[in-house]
C-alpha positions as CSV (number, residue, x, y, z in Angstrom):
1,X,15.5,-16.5,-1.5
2,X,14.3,-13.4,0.3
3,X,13.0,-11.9,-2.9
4,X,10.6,-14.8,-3.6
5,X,9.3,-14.8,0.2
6,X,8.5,-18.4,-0.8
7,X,10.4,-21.7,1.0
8,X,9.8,-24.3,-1.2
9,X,10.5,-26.4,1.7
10,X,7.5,-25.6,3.9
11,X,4.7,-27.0,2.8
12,X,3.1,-27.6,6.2
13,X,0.5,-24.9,5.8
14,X,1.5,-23.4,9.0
15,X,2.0,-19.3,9.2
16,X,5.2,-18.2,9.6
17,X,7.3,-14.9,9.4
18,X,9.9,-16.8,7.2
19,X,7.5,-17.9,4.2
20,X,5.4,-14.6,4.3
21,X,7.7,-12.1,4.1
22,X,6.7,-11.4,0.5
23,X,3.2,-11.8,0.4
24,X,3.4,-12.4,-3.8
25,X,4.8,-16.1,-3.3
26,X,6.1,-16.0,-6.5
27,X,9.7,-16.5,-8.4
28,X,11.1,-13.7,-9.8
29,X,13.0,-16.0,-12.1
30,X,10.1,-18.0,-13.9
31,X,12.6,-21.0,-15.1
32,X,13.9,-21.6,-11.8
33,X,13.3,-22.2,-8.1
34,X,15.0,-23.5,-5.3
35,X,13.8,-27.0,-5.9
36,X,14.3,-26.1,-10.0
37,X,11.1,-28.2,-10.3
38,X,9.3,-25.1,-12.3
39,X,9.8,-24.2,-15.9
40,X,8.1,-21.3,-17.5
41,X,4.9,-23.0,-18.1
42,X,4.2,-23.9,-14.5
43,X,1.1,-22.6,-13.1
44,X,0.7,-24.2,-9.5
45,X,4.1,-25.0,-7.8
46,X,3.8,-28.1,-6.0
47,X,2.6,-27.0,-2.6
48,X,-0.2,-25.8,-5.0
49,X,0.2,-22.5,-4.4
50,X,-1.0,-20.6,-7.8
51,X,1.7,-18.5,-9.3
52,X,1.3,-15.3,-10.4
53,X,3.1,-13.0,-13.1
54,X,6.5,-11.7,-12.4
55,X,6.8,-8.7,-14.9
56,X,4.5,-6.3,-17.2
57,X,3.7,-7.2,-21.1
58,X,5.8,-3.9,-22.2
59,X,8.7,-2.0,-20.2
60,X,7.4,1.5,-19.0
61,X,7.0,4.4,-21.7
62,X,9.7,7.2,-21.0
63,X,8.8,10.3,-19.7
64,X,12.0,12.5,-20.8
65,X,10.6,14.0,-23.6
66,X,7.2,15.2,-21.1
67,X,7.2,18.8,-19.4
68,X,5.3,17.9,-16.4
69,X,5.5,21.5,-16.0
70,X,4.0,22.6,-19.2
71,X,0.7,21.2,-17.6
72,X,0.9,22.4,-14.0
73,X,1.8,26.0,-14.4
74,X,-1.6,26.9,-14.7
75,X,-2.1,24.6,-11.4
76,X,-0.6,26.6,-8.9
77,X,-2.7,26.6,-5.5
78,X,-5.7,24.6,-7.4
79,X,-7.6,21.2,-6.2
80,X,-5.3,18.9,-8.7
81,X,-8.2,16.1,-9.4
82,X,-10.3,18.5,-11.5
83,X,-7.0,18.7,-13.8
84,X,-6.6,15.8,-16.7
85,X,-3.0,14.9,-16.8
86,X,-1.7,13.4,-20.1
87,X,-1.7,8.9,-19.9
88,X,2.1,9.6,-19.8
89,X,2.5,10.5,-16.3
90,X,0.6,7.3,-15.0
91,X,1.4,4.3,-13.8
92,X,-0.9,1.4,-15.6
93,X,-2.7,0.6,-12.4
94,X,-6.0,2.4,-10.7
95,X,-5.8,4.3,-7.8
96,X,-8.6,1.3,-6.2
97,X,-5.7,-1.2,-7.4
98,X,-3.2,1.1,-5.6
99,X,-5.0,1.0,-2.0
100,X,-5.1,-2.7,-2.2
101,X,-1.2,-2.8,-2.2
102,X,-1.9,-2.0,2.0
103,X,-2.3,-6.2,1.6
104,X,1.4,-7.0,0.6
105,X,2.6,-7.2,4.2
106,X,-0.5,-8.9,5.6
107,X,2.0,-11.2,7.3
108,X,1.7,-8.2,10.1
109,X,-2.0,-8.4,10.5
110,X,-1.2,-12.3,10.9
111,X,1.3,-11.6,13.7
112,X,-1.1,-9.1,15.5
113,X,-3.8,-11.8,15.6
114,X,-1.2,-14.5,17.0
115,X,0.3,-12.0,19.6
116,X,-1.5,-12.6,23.0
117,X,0.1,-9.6,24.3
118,X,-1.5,-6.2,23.7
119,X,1.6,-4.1,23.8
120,X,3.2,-6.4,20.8
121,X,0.1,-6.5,18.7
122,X,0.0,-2.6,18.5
123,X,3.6,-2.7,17.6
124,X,2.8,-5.5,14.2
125,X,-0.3,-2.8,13.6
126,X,2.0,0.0,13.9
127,X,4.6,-1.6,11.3
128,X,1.8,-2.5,9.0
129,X,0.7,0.9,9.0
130,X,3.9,2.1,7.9
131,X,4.2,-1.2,5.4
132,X,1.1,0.2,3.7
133,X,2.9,3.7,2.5
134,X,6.4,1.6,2.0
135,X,5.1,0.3,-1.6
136,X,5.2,4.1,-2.9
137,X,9.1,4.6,-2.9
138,X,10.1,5.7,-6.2
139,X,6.3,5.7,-7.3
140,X,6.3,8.9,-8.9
141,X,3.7,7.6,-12.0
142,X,0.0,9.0,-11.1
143,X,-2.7,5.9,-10.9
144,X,-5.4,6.1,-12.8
145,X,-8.3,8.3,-11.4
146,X,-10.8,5.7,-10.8
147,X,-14.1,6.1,-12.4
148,X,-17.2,6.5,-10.7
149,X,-18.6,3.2,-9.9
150,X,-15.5,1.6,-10.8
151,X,-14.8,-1.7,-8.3
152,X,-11.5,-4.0,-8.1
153,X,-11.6,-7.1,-5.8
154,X,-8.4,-9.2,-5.1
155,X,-8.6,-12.8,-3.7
156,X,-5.6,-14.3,-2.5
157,X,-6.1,-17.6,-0.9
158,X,-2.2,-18.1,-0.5
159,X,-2.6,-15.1,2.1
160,X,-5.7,-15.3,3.5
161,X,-7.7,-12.5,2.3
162,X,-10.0,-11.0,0.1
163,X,-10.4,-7.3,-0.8
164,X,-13.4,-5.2,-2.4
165,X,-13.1,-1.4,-3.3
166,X,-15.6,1.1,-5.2
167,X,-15.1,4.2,-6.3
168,X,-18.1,5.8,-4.1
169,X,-17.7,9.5,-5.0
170,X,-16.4,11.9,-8.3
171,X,-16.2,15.2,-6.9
172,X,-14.6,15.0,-4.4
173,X,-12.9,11.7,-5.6
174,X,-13.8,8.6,-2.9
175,X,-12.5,5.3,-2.5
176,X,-14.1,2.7,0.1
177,X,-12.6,-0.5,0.4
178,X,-13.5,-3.8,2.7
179,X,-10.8,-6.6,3.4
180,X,-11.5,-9.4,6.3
181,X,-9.5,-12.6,6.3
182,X,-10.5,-15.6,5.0
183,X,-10.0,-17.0,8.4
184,X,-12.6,-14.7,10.0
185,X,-9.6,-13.3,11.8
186,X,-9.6,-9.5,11.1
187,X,-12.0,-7.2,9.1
188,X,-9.6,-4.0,7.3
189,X,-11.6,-1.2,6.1
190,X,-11.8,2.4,4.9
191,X,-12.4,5.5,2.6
192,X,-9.6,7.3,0.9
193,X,-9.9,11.0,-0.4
194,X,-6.8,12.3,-1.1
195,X,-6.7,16.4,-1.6
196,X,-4.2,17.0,-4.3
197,X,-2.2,20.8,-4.5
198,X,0.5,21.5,-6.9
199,X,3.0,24.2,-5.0
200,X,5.1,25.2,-7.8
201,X,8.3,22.7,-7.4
202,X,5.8,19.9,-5.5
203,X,2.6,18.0,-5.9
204,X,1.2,17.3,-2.0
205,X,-1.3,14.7,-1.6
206,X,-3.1,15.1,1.7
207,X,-5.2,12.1,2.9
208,X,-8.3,11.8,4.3
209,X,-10.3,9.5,5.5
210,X,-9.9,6.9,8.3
211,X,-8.6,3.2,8.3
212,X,-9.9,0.8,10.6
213,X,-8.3,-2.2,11.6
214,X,-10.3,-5.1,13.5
215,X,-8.6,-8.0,15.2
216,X,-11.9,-10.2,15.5
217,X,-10.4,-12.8,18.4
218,X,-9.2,-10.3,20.3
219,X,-12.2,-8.0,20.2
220,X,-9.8,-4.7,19.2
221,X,-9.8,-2.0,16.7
222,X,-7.6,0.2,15.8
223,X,-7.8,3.4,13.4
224,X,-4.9,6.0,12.1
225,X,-4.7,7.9,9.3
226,X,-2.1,7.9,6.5
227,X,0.5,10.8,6.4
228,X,0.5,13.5,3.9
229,X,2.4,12.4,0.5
230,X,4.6,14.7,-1.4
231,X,6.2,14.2,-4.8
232,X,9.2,17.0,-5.4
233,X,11.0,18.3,-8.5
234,X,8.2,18.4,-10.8
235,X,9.7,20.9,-12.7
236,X,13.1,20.0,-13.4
237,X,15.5,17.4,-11.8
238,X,14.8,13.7,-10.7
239,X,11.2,13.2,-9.2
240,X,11.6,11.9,-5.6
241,X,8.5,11.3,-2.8
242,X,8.3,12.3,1.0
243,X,6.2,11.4,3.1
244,X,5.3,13.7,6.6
245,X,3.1,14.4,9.1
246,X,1.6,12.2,12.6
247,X,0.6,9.2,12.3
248,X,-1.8,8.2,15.5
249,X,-3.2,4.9,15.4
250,X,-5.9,4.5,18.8
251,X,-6.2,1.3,20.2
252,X,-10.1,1.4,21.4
253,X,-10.4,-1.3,23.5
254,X,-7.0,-0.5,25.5
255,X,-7.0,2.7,25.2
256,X,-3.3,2.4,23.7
257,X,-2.0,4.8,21.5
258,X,1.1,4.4,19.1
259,X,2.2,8.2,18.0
260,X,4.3,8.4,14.6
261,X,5.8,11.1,13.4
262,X,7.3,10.6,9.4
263,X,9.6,13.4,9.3
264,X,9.9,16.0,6.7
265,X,13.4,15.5,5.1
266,X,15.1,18.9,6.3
267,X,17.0,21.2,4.8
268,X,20.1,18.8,4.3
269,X,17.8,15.9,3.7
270,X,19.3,14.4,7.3
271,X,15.6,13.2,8.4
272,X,15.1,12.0,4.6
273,X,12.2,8.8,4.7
274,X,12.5,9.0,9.0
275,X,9.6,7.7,11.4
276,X,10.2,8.1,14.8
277,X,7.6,7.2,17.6
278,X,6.7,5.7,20.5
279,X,3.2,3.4,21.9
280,X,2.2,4.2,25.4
281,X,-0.3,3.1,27.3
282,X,-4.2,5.1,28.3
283,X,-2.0,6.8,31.3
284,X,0.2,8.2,29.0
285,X,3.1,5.8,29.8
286,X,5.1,5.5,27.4
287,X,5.7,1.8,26.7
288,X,8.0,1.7,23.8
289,X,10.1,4.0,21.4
290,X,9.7,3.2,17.5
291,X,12.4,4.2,14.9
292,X,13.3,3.4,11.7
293,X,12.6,4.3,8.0
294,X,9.6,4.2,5.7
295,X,11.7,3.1,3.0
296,X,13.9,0.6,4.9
297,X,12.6,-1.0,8.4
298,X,11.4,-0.2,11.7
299,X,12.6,-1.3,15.2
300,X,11.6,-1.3,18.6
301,X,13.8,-0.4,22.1
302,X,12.2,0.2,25.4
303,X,12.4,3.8,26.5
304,X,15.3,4.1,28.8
305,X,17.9,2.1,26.4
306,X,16.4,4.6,23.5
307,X,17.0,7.8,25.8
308,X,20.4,6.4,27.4
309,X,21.5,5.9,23.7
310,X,20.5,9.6,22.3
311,X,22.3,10.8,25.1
312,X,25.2,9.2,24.9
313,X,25.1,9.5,21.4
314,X,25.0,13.8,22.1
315,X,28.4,13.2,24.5
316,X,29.5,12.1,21.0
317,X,30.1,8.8,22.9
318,X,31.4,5.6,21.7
319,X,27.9,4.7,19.4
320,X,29.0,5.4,15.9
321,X,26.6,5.2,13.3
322,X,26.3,1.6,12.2
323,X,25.0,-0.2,9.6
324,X,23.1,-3.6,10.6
325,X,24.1,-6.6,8.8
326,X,22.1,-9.9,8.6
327,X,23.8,-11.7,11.7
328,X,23.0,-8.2,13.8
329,X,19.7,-8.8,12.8
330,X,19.5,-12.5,13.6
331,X,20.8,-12.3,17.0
332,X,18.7,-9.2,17.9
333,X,15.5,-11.3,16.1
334,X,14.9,-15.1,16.1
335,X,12.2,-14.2,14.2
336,X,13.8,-12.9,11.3
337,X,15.7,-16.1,9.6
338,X,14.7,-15.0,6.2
339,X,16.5,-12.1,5.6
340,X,19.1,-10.1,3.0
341,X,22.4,-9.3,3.3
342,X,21.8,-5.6,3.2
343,X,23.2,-2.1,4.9
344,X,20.2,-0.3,6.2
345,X,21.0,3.6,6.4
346,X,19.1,3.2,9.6
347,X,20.9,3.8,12.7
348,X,20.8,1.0,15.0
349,X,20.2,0.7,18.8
350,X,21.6,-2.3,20.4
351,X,19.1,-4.4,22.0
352,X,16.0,-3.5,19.4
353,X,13.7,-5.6,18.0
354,X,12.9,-5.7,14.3
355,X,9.1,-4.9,13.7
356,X,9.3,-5.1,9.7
357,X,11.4,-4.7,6.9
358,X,10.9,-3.6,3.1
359,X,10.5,-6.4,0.7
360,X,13.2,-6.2,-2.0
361,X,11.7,-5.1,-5.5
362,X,12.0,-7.4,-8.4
363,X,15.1,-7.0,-10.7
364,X,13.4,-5.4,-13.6
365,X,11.5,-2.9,-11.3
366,X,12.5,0.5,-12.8
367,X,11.3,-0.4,-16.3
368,X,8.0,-1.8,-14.7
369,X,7.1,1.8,-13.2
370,X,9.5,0.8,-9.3
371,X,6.1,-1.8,-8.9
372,X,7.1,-4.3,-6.3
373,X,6.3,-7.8,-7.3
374,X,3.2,-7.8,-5.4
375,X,1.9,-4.9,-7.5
376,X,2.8,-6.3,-10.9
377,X,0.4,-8.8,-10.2
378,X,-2.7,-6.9,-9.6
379,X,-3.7,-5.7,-13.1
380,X,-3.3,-9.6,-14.1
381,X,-6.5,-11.0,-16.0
382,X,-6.0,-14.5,-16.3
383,X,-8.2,-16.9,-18.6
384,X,-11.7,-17.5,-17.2
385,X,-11.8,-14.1,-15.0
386,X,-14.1,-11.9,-17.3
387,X,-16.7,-14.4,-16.4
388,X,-16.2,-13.9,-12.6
389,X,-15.1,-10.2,-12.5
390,X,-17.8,-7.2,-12.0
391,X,-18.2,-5.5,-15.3
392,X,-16.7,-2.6,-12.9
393,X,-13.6,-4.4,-12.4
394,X,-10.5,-2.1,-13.1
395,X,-9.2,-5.4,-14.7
396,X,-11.5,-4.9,-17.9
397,X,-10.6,-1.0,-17.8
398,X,-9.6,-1.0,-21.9
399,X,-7.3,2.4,-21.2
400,X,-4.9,0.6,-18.3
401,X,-5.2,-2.6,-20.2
402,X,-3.4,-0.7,-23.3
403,X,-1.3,1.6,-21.4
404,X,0.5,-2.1,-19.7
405,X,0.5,-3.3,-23.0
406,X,2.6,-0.7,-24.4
407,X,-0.4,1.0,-26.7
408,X,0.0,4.4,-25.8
409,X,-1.5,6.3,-28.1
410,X,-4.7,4.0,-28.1
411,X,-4.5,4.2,-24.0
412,X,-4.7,7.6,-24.3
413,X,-8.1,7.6,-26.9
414,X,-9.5,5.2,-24.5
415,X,-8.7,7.6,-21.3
416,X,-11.0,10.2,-23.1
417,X,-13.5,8.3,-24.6
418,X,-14.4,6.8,-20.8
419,X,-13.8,10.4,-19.2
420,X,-15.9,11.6,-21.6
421,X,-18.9,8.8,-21.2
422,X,-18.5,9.4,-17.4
423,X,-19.4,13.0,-18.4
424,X,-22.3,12.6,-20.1
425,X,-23.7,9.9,-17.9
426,X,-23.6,12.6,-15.3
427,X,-25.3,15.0,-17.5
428,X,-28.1,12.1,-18.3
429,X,-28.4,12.1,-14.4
430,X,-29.2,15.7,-13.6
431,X,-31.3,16.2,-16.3
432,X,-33.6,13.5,-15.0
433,X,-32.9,14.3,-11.7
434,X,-31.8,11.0,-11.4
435,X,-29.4,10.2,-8.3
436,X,-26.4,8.2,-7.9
437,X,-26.3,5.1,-6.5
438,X,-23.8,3.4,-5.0
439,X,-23.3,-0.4,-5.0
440,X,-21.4,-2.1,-2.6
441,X,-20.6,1.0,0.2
442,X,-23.2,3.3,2.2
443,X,-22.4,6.1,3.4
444,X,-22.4,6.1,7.5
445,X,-20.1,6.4,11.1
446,X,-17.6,5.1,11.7
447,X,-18.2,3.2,14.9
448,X,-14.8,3.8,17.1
449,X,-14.2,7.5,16.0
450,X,-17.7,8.6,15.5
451,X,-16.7,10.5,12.4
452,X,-18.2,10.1,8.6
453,X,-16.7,7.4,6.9
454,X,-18.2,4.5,4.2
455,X,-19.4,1.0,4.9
456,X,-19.1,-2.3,3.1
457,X,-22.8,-3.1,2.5
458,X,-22.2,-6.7,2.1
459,X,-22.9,-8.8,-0.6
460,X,-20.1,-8.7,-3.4
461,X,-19.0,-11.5,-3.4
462,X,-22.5,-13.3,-4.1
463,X,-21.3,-12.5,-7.3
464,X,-24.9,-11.0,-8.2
465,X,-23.7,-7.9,-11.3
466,X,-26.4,-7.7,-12.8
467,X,-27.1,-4.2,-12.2
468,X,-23.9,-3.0,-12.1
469,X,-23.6,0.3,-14.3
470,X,-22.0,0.2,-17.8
471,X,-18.8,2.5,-17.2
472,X,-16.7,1.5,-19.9
């Protein structure tokens, strides 16, 4: 029951690895569970957890008969966000509802927070940070550029958290976004500005912007920045992502420092998807060596076993590449009693610890855009929600809302019609010399790295819109 990440069985409340492994909680099969207590028209199971949707209204829209490249030769070497891409090459989710997807393995911030020792809570911050880019494998549909002003929130009691973003900035495009558990536990924040450049085969996303990461009971924070995101064959062949570039996530309490490297796949795609790393202390000690895969898992060794390995592994020693099966992982990690049969491409190093591991994708994934289950749920508008929702909520955004429903061509109206609003709005602005207000985020410093970033100004969830601007 892997998939699900839901034991029917525990109902105690308590947190464990086990029954948050996929944050969704939900059954992939709607007329069946473990206990076979649900049928289709079950909202709540009966721990009272609230279900939530397992698949899009319409299968994805083909893209074979699109030239991506028709569209992008006149790119080459230009800032990609000034360019309007046809509604085909999207996926039917905004770029806001995209950054929220860091929260499906929030089961890691939980383990930092429980972890008394320092050393293993920057290794659970470390493998959420690499969790957060894991969700993008095979996502080679564009989100939605979010409009200015636009806003998404997500509560999800079942997990502990809630999660506000605004779209702070047009040109250059901004996102801010505030998380904190519900617990009072941890506070997640940041501002996203990915630099877009088309370089004739491949589209490069470059991030910017700082995360920050606050484990409220044990006083820490942590900050990193996300590694630079490339999308190949854009031309001709099958689409396929990389991610590269170092990952350095400071510790500024400790003084720790855990130093990533996701390596750029190589001429004979050998280092295809790999992270390698290692934490070490503010002496420059190194305390532990991380390996692993973005798309797969990560593990932990200590130093010396890593190093004794690699060499023997050079002497062309005994170690043979071996693939891990569930009872490796089980005796190498009490923790992990939940998990798949499945053959990780990973090589493994006797005596690691697992730190994470990709959540298996729902059956019907590649017609519903390679979404994992926890992003099929976040464009979900259930009855009642307009009501609640900001009027800025990507939820009510009519050219996503018709795009998942299969209306293309009326997706695609809508897509110009707001585009086009947003324009003129602007125009309105500078004619009156009027200036732009943001609602929820101020601009400020970041208070660990002293660098620019945007803060959560408090307040959204008094659930006061009234003057929230009319975007769509």
């Amino acid at each position: 029951d892997f998939c699900t990440g839901f034991d029917s069985d525990n109902s105690s409340g308590e947190f464990s690895e086990a029954n948050h492994k996929v944050p969704e909680m939900l059954d992939l099969d709607p007329h069946q569970s473990r206990t076979g207590k649900h049928n289709g028209e079950t909202e709540i199971q009966e721990n009272g957890i609230k279900r939530h949707r397992t698949s899009l209204p319409a299968p994805m829209f083909s893209r074979s008969d699109f030239s991506v490249w028709s569209i992008l030769k006149k790119c080459i070497g230009l800032e990609l966000s000034k360019i309007t891409m046809p509604i085909v090459f999207n996926e039917p989710l905004s770029f806001l509802q995209r950054i929220t997807e860091y929260m499906e393995h929030i089961y890691l911030i939980n383990k930092a927070c429980s972890h008394a020792d320092p050393l293993e809570r920057m290794q659970a911050v470390a493998a959420f940070a690499v969790s957060a880019v894991a969700s993008q494998w095979e996502r080679t549909g564009k989100p939605f550029n979010p409009l200015l002003g636009e806003t998404y929130e997500l509560t999800r009691e079942d997990l502990g958290f809630r999660f506000i973003s605004e779209q702070v900035s047009h040109h250059p495009p901004i996102s801010a976004f505030y998380s904190e558990g519900l617990n009072k536990d941890f506070i997640f924040h940041g501002s996203i500005y990915p630099k877009l450049k088309f370089w004739g085969k491949s589209i490069e996303a470059e991030p910017r912007g700082t995360i920050t990461l606050e484990l409220l009971k044990h006083n820490e924070a942590y900050t990193w920045t996300n590694p630079t995101c490339c999308v190949h064959n854009v031309i001709i062949g099958k689409l396929w992502l990389e991610q590269y570039g170092v990952v350095e996530i400071v510790n500024h309490s400790t003084g720790d420092k855990c130093v990533l490297n996701f390596k750029p796949c190589g001429l004979f795609g050998k280092e295809l998807h790999r992270v390698e790393g290692y934490i070490q202390d503010k002496h420059r000690k190194k305390l532990c060596v991380i390996y692993g895969k973005w798309t797969e898992c990560l593990w932990c060794t200590d130093p010396t076993t890593y190093e004794t390995y690699k060499k023997s592994e050079k002497r062309g020693g005994e170690q043979k590449k071996k693939s891990v099966s569930e009872e490796d992982i089980k005796s190498e990690n009490d923790e992990a009693d939940d998990m798949p049969e499945v053959q990780d491409t990973v090589q493994f190093i006797p005596g690691s610890k697992l730190l994470w591991r990709i959540n298996c994708r729902p059956p019907n994934s590649s017609q519903m855009y390679n979404f994992t289950s926890f992003a099929v749920s976040l464009n979900e508008l259930e009855k009642g929600m307009e009501g609640i929702l900001a009027p800025t909520d990507c939820r009510l955004r009519p050219d996503i809302r018709n795009m998942e429903n299969g209306n293309m061509d009326v997706a695609s109206k809508e897509k110009e019609r707001l585009e086009e609003k947003q324009r003129a709005a602007r125009k309105e602005r500078a004619k009156d010399e009027v200036e732009w207000h943001t609602r929820w985020f101020h601009q400020g410093t970041n208070p660990y790295t002293g660098t620019p970033d945007w803060l959560y100004s408090g307040g959204y969830f008094d659930r006061n819109f009234s003057d929230c601007p009319d975007i769509y």
